[in-house]
Structures are given as structure tokens and as C-alpha cells.
N, C-alpha and C positions, 0 to 999 in steps of 0.2 A: 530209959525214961518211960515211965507209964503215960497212960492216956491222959492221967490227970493232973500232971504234969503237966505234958504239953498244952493242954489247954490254959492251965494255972499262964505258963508262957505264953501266950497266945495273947492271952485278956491283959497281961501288964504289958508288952509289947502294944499292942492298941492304944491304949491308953496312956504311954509315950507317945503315941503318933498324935493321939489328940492335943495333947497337951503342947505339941510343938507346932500345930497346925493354928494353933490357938495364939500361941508368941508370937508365930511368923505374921498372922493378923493385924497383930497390935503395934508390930515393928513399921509395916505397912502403911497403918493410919500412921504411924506417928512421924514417919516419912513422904506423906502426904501432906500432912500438916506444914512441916518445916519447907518441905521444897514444891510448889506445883510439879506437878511432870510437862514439858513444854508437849504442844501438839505437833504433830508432826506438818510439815509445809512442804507443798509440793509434791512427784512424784515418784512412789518409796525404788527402793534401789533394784532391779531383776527387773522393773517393767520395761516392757518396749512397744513402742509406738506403731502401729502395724494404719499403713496408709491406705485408704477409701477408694486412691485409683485402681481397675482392672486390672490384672498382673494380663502379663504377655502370653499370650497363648500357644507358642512355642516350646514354653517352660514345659508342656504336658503333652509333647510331640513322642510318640511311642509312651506312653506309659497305660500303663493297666488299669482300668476301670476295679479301684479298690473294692473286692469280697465280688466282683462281677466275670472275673478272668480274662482276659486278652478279648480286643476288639473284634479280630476277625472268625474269633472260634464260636462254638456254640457250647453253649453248656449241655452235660449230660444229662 
């Protein structure tokens, strides 16, 4: 295939993409039209509830001071 070729492909290739971005639009409203989309209620599904009390300060008994390295050392 030449150069101009592929470009010839290029540009009709696009212009199916238009023309189908342009459908999928119109399927959109018209599926709008017909059915509202309900709103969502409540709270959506992966969230989780993280509570306002103190966590237990145990929980961080021996642990490293993240990007700081170990308590009792000193940094280089």
C-alpha cells in the first residue's frame, strides 16, 4: 500500500467513526426520551464507612514512621 492509500484509509475509517458517534447520540436521546434513567439512591456499592472515633494506639506498636525509617535509628 502506498502512502496514499493509507491515508485515503485513514480518512474513510474516520468518518465511519463519526458517523457512528453521531448514531450512538441519537440512540441515546431517544432512549432518554423513552425511559428517564432512574437517579441513583443511597450509597453506591465499594464504599465503606470509615468511623470518626480514635483508632487504638496499639494498632502502631512497633511500626515505622512511613518514608522516616525506624524510631530508634537515626537517619544518614
Amino acid at each position: 500500500m502506498s502512502l496514499e492509500d493509507d491515508l485515503t484509509e485513514v480518512k474513510r475509517r474516520l468518518e465511519e467513526l463519526a458517523r457512528s458517534v453521531i448514531q450512538l447520540e441519537r440512540n441515546l436521546a431517544r432512549q432518554r426520551e423513552e425511559k428517564p434513567v432512574p437517579m441513583a439512591v443511597g450509597r453506591p456499592d465499594g464504599l465503606v464507612t470509615i468511623s470518626d472515633t480514635p483508632y487504638d494506639s496499639t494498632l502502631w506498636t512497633d511500626s515505622d514512621d512511613e518514608g522516616l525509617g525506624a524510631r530508634d535509628r537515626r537517619a544518614p
